[in-house]
TORPAFI-922957 format. One record per atom (N, C-alpha, C): z, x, y; residue number from 1; residue in three letters. Coordinates in Angstrom, 2 decimals. Layout:
// residues N
Z|X|Y|NUM|ALA .
...
// end
This chain:
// residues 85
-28.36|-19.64|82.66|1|UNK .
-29.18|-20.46|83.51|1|UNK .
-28.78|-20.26|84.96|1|UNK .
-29.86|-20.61|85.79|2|UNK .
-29.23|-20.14|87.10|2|UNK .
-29.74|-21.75|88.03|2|UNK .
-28.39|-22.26|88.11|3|UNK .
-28.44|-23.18|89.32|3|UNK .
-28.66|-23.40|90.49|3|UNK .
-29.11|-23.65|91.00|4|UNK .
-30.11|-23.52|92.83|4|UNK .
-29.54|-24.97|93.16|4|UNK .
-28.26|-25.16|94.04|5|UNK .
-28.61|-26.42|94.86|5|UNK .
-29.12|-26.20|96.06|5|UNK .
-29.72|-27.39|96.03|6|UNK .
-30.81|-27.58|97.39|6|UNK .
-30.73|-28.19|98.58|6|UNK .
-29.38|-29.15|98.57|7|UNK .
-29.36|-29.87|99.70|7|UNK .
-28.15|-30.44|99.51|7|UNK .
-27.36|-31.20|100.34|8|UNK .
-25.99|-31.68|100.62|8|UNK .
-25.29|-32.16|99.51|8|UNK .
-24.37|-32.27|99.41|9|UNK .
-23.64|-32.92|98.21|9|UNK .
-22.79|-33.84|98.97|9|UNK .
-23.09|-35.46|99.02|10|UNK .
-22.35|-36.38|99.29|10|UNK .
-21.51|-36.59|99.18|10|UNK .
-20.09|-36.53|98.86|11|UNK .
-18.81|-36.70|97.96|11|UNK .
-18.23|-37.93|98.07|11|UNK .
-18.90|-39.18|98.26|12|UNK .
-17.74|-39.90|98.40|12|UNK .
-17.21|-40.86|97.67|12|UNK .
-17.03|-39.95|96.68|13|UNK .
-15.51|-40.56|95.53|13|UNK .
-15.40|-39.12|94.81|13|UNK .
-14.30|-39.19|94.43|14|UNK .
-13.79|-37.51|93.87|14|UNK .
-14.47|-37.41|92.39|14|UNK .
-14.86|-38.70|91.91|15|UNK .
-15.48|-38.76|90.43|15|UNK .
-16.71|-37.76|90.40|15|UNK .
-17.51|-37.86|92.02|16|UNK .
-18.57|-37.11|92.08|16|UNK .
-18.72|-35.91|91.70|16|UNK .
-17.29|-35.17|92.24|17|UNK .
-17.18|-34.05|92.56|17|UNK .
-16.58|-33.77|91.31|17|UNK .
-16.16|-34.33|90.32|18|UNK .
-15.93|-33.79|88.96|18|UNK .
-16.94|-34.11|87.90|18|UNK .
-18.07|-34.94|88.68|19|UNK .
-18.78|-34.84|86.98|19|UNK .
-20.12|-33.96|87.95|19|UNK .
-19.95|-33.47|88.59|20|UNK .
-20.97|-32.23|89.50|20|UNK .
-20.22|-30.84|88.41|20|UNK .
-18.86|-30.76|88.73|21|UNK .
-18.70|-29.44|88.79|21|UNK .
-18.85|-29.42|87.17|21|UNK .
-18.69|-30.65|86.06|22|UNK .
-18.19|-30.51|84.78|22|UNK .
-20.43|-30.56|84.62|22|UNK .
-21.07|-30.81|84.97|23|UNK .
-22.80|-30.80|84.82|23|UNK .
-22.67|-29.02|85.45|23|UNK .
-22.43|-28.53|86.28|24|UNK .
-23.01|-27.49|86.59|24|UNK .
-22.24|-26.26|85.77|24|UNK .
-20.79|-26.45|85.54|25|UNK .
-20.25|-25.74|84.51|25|UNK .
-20.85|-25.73|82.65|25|UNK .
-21.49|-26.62|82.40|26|UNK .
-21.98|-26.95|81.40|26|UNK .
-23.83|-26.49|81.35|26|UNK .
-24.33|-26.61|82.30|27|UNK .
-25.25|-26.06|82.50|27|UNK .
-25.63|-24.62|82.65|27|UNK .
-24.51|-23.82|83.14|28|UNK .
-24.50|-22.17|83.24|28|UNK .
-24.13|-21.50|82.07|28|UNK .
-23.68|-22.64|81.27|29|UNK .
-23.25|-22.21|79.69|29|UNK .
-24.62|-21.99|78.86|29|UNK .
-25.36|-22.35|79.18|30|UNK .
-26.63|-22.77|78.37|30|UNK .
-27.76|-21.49|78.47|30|UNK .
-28.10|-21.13|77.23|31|UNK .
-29.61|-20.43|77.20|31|UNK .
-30.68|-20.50|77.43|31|UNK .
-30.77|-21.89|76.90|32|UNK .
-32.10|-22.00|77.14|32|UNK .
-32.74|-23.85|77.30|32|UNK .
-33.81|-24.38|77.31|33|UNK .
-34.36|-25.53|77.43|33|UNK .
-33.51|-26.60|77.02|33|UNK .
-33.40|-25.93|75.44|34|UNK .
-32.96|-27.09|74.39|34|UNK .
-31.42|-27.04|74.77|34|UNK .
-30.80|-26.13|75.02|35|UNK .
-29.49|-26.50|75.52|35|UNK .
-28.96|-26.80|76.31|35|UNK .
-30.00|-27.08|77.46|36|UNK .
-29.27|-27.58|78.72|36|UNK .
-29.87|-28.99|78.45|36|UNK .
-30.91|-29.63|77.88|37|UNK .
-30.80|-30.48|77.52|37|UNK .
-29.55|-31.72|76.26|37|UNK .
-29.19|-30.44|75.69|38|UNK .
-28.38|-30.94|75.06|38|UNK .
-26.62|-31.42|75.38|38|UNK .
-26.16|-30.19|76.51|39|UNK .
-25.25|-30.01|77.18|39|UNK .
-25.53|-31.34|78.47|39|UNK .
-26.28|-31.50|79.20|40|UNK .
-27.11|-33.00|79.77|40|UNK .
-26.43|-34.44|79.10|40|UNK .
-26.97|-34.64|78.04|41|UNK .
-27.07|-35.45|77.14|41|UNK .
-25.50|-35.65|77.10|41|UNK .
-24.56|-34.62|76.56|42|UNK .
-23.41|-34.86|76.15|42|UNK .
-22.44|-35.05|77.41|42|UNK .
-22.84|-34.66|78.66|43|UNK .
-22.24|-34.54|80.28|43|UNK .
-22.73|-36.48|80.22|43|UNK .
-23.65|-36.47|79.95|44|UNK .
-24.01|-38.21|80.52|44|UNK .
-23.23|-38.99|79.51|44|UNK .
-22.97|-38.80|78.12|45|UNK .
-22.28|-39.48|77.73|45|UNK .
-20.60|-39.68|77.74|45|UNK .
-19.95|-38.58|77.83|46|UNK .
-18.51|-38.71|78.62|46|UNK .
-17.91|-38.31|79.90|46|UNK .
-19.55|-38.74|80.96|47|UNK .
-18.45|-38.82|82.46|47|UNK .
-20.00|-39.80|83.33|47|UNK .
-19.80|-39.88|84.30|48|UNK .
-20.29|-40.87|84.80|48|UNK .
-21.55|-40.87|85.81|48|UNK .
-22.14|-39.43|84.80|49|UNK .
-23.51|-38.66|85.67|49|UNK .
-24.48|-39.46|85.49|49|UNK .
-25.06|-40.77|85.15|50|UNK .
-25.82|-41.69|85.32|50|UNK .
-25.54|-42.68|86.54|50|UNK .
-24.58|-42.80|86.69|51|UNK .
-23.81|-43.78|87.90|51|UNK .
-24.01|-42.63|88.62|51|UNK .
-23.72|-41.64|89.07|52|UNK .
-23.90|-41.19|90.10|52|UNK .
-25.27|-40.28|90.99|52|UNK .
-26.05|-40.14|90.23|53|UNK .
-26.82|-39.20|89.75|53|UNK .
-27.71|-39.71|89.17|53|UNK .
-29.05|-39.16|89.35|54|UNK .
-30.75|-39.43|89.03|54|UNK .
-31.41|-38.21|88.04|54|UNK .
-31.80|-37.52|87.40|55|UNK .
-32.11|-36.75|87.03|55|UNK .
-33.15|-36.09|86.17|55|UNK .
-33.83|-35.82|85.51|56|UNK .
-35.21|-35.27|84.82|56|UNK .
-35.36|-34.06|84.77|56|UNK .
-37.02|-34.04|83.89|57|UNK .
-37.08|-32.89|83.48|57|UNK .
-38.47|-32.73|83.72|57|UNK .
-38.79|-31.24|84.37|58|UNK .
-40.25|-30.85|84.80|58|UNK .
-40.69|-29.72|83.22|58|UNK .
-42.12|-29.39|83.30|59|UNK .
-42.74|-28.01|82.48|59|UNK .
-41.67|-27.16|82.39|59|UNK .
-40.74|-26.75|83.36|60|UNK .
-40.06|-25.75|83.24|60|UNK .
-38.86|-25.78|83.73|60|UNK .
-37.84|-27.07|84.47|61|UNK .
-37.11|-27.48|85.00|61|UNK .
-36.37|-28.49|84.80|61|UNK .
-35.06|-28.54|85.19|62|UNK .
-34.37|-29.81|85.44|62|UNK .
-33.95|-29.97|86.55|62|UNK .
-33.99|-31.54|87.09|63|UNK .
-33.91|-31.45|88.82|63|UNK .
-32.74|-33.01|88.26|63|UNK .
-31.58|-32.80|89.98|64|UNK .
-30.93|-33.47|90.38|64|UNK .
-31.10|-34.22|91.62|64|UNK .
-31.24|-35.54|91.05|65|UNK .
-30.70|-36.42|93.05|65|UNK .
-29.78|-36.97|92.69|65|UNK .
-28.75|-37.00|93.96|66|UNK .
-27.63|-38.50|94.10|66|UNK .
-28.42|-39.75|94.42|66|UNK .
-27.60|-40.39|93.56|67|UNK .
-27.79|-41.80|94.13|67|UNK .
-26.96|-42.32|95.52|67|UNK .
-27.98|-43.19|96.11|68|UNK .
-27.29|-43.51|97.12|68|UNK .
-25.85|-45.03|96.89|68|UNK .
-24.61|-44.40|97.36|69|UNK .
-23.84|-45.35|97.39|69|UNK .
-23.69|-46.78|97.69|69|UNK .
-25.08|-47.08|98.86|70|UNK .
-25.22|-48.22|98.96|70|UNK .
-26.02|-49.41|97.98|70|UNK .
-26.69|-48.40|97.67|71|UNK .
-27.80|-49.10|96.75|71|UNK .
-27.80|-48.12|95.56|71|UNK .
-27.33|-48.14|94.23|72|UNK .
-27.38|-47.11|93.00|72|UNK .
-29.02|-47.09|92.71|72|UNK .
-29.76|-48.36|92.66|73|UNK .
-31.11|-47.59|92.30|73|UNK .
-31.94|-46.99|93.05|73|UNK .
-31.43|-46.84|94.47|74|UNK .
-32.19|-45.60|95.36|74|UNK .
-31.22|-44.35|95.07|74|UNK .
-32.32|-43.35|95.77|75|UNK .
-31.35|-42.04|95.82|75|UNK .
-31.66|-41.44|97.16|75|UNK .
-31.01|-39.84|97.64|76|UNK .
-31.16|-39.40|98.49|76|UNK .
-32.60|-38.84|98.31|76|UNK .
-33.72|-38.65|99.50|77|UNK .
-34.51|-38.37|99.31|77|UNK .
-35.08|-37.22|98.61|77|UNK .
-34.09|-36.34|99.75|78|UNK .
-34.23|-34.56|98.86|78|UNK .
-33.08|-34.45|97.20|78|UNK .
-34.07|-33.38|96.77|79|UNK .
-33.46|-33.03|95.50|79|UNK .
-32.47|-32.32|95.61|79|UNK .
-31.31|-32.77|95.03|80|UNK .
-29.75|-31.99|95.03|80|UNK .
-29.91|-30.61|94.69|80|UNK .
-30.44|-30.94|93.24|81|UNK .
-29.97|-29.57|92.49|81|UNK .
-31.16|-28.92|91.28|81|UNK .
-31.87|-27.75|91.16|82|UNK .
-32.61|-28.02|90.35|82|UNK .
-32.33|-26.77|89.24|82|UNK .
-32.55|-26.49|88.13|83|UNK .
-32.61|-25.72|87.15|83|UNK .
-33.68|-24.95|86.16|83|UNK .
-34.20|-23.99|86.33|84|UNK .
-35.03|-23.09|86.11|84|UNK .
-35.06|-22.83|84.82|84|UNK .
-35.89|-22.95|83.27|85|UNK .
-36.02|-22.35|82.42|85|UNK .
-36.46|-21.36|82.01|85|UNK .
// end
């Protein structure tokens, strides 16, 4: 899979910056649709990529926003990070 980020990466708490690198390492592992969905799934359940992080799935894509620190149910406007099937 080939990862495209798109815009800044906020960092501010180091948690960010490890459940980023442990989602994008887990994501380049993957073949295809069903496995980056699945690799997703298992990233959200043992680290804290819902708290930090917004995320979905397009026809042919998976896209990333941060959430904003002040407010968790907003996010940054532009899309972090997106993923190509």
């Amino acid at each position: 899979m080939n990862v495209m980020i798109e815009s800044l990466i906020f960092d501010f708490d180091d948690k960010v910056r490890q459940v980023l690198l442990d989602l994008i390492n887990r994501i380049l592992l993957t073949r295809n649709e069903t496995e980056v969905r699945e690799s997703v799934a298992v990233c959200a359940e043992r680290t804290d990529l819902n708290r930090y992080f917004l995320y979905g799935y397009g026809k042919h894509h998976f896209w990333v926003k941060q959430r904003l620190l002040s407010d968790p149910n907003k996010t940054y406007e532009q899309r972090m990070m997106i993923v190509n099937f």
